[in-house]
C-alpha positions in Angstrom: 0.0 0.0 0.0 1.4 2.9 -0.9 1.5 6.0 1.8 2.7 8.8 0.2 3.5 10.1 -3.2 5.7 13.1 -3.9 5.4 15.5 -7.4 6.2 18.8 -8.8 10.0 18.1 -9.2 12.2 18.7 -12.7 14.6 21.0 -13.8 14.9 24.9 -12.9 17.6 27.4 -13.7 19.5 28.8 -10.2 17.2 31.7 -8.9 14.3 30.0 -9.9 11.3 28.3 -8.2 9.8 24.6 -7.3 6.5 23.5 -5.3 6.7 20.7 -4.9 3.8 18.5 -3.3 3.1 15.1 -1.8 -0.2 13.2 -0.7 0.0 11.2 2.3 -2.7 8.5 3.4 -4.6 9.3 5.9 -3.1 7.1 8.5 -0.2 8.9 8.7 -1.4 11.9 8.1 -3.1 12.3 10.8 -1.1 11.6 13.6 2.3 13.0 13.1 4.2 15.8 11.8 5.7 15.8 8.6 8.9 16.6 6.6 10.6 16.8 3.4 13.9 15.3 3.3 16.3 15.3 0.5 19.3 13.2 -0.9 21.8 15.1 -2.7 24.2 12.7 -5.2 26.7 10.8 -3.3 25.9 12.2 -0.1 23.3 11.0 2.8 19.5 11.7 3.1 19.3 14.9 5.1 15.7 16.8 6.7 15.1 20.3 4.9 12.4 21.2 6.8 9.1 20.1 8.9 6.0 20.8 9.9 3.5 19.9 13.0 -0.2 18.7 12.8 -0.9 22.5 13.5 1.1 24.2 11.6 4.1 25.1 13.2 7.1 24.9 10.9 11.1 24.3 11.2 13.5 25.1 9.0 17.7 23.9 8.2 19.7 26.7 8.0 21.0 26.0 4.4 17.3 26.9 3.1 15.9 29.7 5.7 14.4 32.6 3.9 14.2 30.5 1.1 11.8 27.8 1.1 8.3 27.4 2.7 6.4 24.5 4.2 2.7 23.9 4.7 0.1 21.7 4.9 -3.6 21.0 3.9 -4.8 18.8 6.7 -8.0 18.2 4.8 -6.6 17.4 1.5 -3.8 15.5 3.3 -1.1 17.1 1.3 2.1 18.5 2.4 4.0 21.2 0.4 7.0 22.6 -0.2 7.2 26.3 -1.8 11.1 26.2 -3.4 12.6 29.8 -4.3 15.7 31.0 -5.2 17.3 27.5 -6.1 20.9 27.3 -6.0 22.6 24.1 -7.9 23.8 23.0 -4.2 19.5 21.9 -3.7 20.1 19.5 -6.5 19.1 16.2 -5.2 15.9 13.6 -4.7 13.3 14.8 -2.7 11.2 13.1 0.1 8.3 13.6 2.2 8.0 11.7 4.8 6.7 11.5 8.6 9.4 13.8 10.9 11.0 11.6 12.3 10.8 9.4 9.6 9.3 5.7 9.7 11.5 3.2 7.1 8.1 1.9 5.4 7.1 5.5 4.5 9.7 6.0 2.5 8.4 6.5 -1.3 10.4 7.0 -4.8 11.0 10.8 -4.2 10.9 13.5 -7.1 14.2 14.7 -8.6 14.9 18.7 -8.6 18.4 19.7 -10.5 19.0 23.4 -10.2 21.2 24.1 -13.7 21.9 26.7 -16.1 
């Protein structure tokens, strides 16, 4: 069964913008808070940001002031508003529960910030 379902990846120029989306089942949806990770090549799956069942939001330092966060709690959907892309947020994309659970894991969507 599959639990969540990331889109809205692909390719942008540096300075440009993602949103990028993912739909989550309702049984984990509803009981935890939820990140988006990312997996840059060659290096190890890291969190980017996260976001409680109400809303309140953390952020990494290497994207403050640069990328937003939210959720729909009635469309079960979590978001993630990319601006200003540098080629350094290159990498695979995840959304996930925060902290993660191994069988949430899905396949990701690919952003590559290039000129």
């Amino acid at each position: 069964q599959v639990q969540v379902v990331e889109s809205g990846g692909g390719l942008v120029q540096p300075g440009g913008s993602l949103r990028l989306s993912c739909a989550a089942t309702s049984s984990i949806f509803s009981f935890y808070a939820m990140g988006w990770f990312r997996q840059p090549p060659g290096k190890q799956r890291e969190l980017v940001a996260e976001i409680t069942g109400d809303g309140v939001t953390n952020y990494q330092d290497f994207v403050k002031g640069r990328f937003t966060i939210s959720r729909d709690n009635v469309k079960k959907m979590v978001y993630l508003q990319m601006n200003s892309l540098k080629p350094e947020d290159t990498a695979v994309y995840y959304c996930n529960t925060e902290p993660p659970l191994k069988k949430y894991w899905g396949q990701g969507t690919q952003v590559t910030v290039s000129s």
